[in-house]
NUNU-625164 format. One line per 3 residues: number of its first residue (from 1); for each residue x, z, y of N, C-alpha, C. Coordinates in steps of 0.001 Angstrom, whole numbers, plus 524288, in hexadecimal, padded with zeros to 5 digits. Atoms other than C-alpha are relative to their C-alpha. Example, Ala and Ser with C-alpha at 12.3 -4.5 7.8 and 13.67 -1.06 7.14 Angstrom:
// residues 2
1> 8037A/80000/7FB5A/8300C/81E78/7EE6C/80384/80000/804B0 | 7FCCC/7FFC4/7FB5A/83566/81BE4/7FBDC/7FCFE/802DA/80442
END
This chain:
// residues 138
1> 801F9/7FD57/7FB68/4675A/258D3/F9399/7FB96/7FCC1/80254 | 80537/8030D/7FF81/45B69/254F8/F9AC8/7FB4F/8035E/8007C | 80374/7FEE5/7FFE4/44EF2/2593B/F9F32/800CE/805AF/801D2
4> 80112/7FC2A/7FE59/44947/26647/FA459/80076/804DF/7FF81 | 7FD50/7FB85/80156/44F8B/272D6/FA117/7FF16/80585/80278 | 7FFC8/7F9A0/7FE2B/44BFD/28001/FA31A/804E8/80502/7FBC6
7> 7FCB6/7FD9C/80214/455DB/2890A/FA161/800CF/80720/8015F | 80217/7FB33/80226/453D3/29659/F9AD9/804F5/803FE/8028E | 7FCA0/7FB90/7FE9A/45923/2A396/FA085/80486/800A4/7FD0D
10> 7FD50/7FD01/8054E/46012/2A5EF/F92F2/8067F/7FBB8/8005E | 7FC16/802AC/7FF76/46934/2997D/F96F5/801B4/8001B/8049F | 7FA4A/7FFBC/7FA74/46D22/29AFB/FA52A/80203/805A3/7FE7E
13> 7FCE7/7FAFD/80127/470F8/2A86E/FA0F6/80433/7FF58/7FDBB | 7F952/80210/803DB/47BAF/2A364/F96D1/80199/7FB1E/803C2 | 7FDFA/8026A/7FB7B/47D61/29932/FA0DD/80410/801E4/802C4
16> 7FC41/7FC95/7FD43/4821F/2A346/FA9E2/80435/801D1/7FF62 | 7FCB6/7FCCA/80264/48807/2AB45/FA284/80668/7FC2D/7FB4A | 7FD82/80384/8037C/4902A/29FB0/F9BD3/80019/80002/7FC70
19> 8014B/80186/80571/48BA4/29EC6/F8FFD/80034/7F9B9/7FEDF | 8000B/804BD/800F8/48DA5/2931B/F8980/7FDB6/7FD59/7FB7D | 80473/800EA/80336/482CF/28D2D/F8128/7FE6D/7FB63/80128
22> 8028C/804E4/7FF63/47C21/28047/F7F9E/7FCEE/80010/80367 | 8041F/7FDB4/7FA8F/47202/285BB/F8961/80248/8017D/80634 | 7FCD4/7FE1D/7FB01/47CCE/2890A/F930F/8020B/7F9F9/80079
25> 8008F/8063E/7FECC/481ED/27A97/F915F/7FB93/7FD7F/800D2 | 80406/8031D/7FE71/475FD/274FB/F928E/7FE57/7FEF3/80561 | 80396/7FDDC/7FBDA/47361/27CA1/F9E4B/80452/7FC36/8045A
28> 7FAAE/800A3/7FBA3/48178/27915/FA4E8/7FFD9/7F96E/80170 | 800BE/80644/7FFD0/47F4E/269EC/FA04B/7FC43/7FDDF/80330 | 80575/800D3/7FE2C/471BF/26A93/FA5D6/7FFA2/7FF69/80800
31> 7FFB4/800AD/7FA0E/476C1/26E36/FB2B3/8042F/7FCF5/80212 | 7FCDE/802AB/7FF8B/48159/26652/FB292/7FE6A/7FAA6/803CA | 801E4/8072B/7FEF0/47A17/25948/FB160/7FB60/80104/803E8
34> 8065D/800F6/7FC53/46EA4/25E64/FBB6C/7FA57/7FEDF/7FD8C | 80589/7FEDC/803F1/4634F/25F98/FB048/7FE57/804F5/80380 | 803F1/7FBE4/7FC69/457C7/2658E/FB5B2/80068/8058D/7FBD2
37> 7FFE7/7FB5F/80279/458DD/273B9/FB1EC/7FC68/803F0/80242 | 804B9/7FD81/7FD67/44C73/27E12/FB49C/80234/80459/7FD86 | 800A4/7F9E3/7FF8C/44A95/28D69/FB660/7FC00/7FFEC/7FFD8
40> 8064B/7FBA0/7FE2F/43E87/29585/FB711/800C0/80434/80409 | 7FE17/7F912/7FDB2/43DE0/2A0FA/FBFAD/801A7/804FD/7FB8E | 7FF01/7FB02/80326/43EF1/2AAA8/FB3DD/805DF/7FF2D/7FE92
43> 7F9BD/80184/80106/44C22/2A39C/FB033/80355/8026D/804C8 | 7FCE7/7FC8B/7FB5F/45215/2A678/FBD6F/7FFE6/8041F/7FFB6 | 80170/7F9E7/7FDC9/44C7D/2B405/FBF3E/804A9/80241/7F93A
46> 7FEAD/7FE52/803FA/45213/2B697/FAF58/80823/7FE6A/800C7 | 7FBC5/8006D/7FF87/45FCF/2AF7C/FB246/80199/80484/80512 | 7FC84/7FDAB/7FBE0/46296/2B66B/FC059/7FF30/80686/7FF39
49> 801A2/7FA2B/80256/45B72/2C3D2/FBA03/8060E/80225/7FDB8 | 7FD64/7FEDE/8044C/4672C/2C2FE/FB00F/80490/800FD/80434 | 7F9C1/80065/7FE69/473D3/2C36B/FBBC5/801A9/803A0/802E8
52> 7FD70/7FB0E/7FC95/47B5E/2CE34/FC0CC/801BF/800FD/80426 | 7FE95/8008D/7FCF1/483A8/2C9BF/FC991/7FD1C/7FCB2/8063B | 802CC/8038A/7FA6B/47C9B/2C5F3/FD99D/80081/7FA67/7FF78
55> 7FC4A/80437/7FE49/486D4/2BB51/FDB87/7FDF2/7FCB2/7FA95 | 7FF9B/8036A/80535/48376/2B51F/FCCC4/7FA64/7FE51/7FF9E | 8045D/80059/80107/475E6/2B763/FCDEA/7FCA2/7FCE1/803E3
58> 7FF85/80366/7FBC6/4760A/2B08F/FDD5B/80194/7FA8A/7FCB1 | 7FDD5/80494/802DB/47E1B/2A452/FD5DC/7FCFD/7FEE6/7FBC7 | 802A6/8018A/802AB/47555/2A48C/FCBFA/7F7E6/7FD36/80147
61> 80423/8023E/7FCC2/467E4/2A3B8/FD206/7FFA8/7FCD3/803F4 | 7FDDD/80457/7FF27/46D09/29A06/FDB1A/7FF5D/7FB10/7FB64 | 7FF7F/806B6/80366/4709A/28F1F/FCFE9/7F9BA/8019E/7FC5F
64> 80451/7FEF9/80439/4647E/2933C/FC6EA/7FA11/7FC84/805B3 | 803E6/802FB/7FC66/45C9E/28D42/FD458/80092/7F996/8001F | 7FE6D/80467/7FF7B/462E6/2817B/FD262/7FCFC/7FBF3/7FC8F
67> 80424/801DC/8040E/45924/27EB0/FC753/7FBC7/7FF1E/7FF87 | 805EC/7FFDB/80087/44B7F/27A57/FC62D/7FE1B/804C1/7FDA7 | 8049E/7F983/80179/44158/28637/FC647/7FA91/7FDCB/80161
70> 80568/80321/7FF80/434FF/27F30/FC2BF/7FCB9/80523/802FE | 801B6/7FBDA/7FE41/429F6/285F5/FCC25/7FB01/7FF74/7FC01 | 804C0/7FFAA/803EE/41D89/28BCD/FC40C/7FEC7/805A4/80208
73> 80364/7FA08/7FE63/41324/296C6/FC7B0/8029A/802E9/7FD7B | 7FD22/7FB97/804C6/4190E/2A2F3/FC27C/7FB1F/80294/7FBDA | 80447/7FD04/80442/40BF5/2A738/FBC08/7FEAF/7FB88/7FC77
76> 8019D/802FF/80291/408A8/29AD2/FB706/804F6/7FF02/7FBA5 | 7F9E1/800CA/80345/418A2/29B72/FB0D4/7FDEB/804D4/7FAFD | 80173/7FB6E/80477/41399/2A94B/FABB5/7FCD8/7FE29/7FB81
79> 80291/801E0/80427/40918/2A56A/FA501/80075/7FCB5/7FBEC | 7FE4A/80557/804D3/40E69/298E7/F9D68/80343/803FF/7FDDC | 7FF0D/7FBE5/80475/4187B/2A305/F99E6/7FE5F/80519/7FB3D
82> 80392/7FE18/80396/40F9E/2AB54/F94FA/7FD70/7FE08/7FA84 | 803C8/802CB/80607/40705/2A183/F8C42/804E9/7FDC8/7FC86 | 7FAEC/803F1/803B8/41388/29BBD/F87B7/801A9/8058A/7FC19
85> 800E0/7FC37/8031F/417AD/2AA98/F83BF/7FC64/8020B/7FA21 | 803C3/7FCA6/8060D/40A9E/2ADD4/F7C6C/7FDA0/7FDC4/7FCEF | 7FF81/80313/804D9/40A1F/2A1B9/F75BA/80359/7FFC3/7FD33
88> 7FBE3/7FE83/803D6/4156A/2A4D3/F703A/7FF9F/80391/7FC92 | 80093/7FAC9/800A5/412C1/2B17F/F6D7C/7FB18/7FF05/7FA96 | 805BE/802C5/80345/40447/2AC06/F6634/803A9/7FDFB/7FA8C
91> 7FE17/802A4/80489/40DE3/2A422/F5BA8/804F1/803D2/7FE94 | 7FC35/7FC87/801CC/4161A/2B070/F5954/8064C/800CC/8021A | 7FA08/80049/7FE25/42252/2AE0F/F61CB/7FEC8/8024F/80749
94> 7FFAC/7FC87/7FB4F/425C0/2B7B1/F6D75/8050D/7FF89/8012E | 7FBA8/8035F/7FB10/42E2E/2B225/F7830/8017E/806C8/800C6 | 7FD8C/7FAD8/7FE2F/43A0A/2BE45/F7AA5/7FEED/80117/8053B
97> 7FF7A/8013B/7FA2B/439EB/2BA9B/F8955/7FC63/7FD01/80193 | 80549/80218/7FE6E/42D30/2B953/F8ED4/80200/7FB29/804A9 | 7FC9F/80354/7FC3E/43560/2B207/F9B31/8013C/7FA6E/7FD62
100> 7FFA3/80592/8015C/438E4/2A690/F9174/7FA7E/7FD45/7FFF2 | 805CB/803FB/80042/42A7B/2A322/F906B/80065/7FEE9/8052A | 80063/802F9/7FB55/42A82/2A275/F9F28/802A9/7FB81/8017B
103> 7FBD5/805D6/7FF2C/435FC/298D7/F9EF0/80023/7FD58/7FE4C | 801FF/804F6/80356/43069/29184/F93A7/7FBE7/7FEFE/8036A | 8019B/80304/7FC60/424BB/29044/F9BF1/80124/7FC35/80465
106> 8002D/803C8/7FBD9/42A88/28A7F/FA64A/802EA/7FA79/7FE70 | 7FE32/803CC/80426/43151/2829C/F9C29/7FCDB/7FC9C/7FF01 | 8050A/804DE/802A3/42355/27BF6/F982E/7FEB1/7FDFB/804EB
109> 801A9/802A2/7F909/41EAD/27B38/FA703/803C5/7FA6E/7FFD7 | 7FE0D/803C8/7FEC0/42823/273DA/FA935/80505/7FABA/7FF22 | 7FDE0/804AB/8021A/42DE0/26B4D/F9EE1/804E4/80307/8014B
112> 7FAAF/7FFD3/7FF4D/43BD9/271F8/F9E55/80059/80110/7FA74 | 7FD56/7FD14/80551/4445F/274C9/F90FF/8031B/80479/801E1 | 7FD03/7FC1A/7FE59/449BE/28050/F90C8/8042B/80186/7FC31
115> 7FA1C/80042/80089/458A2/28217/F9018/7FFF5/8058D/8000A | 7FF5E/7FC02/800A5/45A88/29108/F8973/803F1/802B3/7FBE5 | 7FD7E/7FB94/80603/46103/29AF6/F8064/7FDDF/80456/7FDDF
118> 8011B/7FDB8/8024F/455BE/2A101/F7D49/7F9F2/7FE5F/7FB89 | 80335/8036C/803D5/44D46/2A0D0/F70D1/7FA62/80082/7FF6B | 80612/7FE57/7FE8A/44045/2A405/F76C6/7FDE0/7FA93/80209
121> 8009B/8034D/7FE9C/44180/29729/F7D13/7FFB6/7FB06/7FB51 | 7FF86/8030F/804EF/44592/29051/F6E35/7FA5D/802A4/7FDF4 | 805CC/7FEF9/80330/43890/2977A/F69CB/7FBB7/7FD28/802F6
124> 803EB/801EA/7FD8C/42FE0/29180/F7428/8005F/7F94B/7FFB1 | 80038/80252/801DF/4356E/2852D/F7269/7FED3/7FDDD/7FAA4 | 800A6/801FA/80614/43531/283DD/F6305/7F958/800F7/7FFF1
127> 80683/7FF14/802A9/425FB/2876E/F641F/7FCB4/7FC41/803BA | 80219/804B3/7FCFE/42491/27AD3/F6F10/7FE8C/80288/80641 | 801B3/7FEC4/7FBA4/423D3/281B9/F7BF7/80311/7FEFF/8037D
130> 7FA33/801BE/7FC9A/43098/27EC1/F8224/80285/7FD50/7FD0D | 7FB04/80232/8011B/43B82/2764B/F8245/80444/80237/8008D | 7FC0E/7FEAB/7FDFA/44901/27A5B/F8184/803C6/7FC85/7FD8B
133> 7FC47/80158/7FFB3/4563B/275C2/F81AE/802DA/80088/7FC46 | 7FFAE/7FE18/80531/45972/27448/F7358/80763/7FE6F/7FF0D | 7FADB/801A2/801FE/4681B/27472/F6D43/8021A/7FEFD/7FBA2
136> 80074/800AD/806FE/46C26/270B6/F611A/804A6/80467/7FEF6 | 7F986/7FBE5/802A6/47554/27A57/F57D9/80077/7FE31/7FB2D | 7FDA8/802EB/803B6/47BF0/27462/F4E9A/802DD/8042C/7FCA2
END
């Protein structure tokens, strides 16, 4: 554990929902020991988008504040997501979830790895654009 962590919609969701995954330990260990852990605004808006219940969705947006939310222009966020997108796009690979480029951007801004379960984020890393939170499988 260690160092700067942004952590992807795709894992507080199995978070929540108790899922239990190396990504859900990571997350639980992470807050355990008081490791810095970061959001974006699209993360929030995508986790509290996803909850049904008032009372769950009150308790939830609550602790999700409890986290660093680096600040950044929102157009100047667009745009890096953008070029990050249609350079991708240029070497033949098209991101499912235009939203992960925004959260990989804020991923490069500002020096975080990103802690996920999804493989849009393993494609942007393996081609050097992000860091993430790698696990071994044996």
């Amino acid at each position: 554990m260690g160092g700067k962590v942004l952590v992807d919609t795709s894992v507080w969701v199995e978070f929540f929902n108790g899922v239990e995954s190396p990504q859900t330990e990571y997350l639980k260990q992470s807050i355990q020991d008081d490791q810095p852990l970061y959001l974006c605004p699209i993360i929030i808006q995508e986790v509290l988008q996803g909850i049904r219940s008032d009372k769950d969705y009150e308790n939830v947006k609550d602790s999700l504040f409890a986290f660093s939310i680096p600040d950044w222009n929102p157009i100047e966020a667009a745009i890096a997501a953008a070029q990050l997108y249609r350079g991708l796009r240029k070497k033949g690979i098209t991101i499912r979830k235009s939203n992960d480029c925004l959260i990989a951007a804020f991923a490069q801004r500002f020096d975080l790895a990103v802690l996920h379960s999804d493989r849009d984020f393993s494609i942007m890393a393996e081609h050097g654009i992000i860091r993430v939170i790698s696990f071994r499988t044996t």
